[in-house]
N, C-alpha and C positions, 0 to 999 in steps of 0.2 A: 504494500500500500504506500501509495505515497507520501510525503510529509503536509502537502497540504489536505488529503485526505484525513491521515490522523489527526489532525489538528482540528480537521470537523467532528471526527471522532469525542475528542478531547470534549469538544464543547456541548455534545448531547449527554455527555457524562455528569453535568458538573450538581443533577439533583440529586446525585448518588456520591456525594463526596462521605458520608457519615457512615458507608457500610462497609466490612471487612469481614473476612471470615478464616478465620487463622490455619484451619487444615488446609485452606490454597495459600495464604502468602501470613507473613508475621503483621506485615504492612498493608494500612486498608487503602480501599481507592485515593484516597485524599494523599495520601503519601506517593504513594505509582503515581499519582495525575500531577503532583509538584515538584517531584523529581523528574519528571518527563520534561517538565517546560524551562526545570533551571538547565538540566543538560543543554537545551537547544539554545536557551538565553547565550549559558555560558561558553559554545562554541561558536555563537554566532560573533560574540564578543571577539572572540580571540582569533579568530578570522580576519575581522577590520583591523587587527591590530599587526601580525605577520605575516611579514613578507619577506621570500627570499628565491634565491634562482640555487641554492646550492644545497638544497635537504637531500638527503641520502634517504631513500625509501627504504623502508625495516619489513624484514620478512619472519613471520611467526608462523607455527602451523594455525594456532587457535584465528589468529586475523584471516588467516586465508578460509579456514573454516564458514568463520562468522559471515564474513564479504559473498562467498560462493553460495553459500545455501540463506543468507539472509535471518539468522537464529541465533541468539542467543542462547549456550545453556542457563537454567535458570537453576539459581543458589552458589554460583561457582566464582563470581567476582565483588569487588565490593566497592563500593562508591565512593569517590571520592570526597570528603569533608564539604568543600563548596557549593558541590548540589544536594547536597540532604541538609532538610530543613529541622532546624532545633525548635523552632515554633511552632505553638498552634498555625496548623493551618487551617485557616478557614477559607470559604467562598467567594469572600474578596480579593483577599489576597491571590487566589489561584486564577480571578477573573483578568487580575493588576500584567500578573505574568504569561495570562495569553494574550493578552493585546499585546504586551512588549513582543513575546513571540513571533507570531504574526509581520508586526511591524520590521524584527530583526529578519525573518525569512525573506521577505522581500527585500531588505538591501543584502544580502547575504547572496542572493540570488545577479548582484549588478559587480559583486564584487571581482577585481583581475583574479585568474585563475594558477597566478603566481602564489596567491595566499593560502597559510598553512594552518591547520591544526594539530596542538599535541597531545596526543590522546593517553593517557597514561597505562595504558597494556598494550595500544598498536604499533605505537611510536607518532610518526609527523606525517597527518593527512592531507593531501590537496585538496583543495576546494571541494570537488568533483567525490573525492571520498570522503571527507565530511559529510558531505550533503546525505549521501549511501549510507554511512555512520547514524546519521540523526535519523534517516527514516526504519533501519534496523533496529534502535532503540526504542525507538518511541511505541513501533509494534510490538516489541519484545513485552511493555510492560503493558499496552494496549490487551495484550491477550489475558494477562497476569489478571489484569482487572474487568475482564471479560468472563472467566475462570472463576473469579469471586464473586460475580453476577449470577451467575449460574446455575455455581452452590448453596446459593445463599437462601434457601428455603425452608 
């Protein structure tokens, strides 16, 4: 799915922020749906910010995995600090970060395809696999909390 699909996704979600059900994830939707939107924030960020003509691409099995088949194992990595939120998060706030969203996809989208993201288990993504990056995430927890939808009866 696309990232701007998810992102529609994302926002038919946001009446179900209060639900969780712990035999599918530890973390209920409101967690999955705010850490989706800081990831994209915070790569969209660092995007506009590096640039260079000399990254040496990094080769892993798990990146080539993840990129090939578009999946994420789920339980097997762990987030980094800046996008998990220590806050209540509420409804606002998660409204605050899809608009930013939104707005940083689209210039994210005009940006020169010399800029880089670094990802902390792929290494330094081009543009073009960040973008591939953010829409493999975003499904990964899209399903998570699709999954928690589900069960939740």
């Amino acid at each position: 799915m696309s990232i701007d699909k998810s992102i529609l996704e994302i926002e038919k979600l946001l009446p179900f922020l209060e639900i969780g059900n712990h035999k599918v994830s530890k973390a209920g939707i409101a967690w999955h749906i705010d850490h989706s939107l800081k990831v994209i924030n915070s790569v969209c960020d660092d995007l506009k910010k590096v640039k260079s003509t000399k990254i040496k691409p990094t080769h892993s099995f798990i990146k080539s995995y993840v990129f090939l088949t578009g999946n994420i194992p789920r339980g097997k990595a762990k987030a980094p600090k800046q996008v998990v939120s220590t806050d209540n998060i509420t409804k606002e706030t998660v409204e605050e970060q899809l608009i930013l969203a939104k707005n940083n996809l689209t210039d994210m989208k005009k940006l020169p395809t010399k800029n880089y993201f670094s990802h902390p288990y792929f290494g330094m993504l081009s543009l073009k696999k960040s973008l591939r990056f953010l829409e493999i995430h975003t499904n990964h927890h899209l399903k998570i909390v699709n999954d928690i939808l589900k069960n939740n009866d």
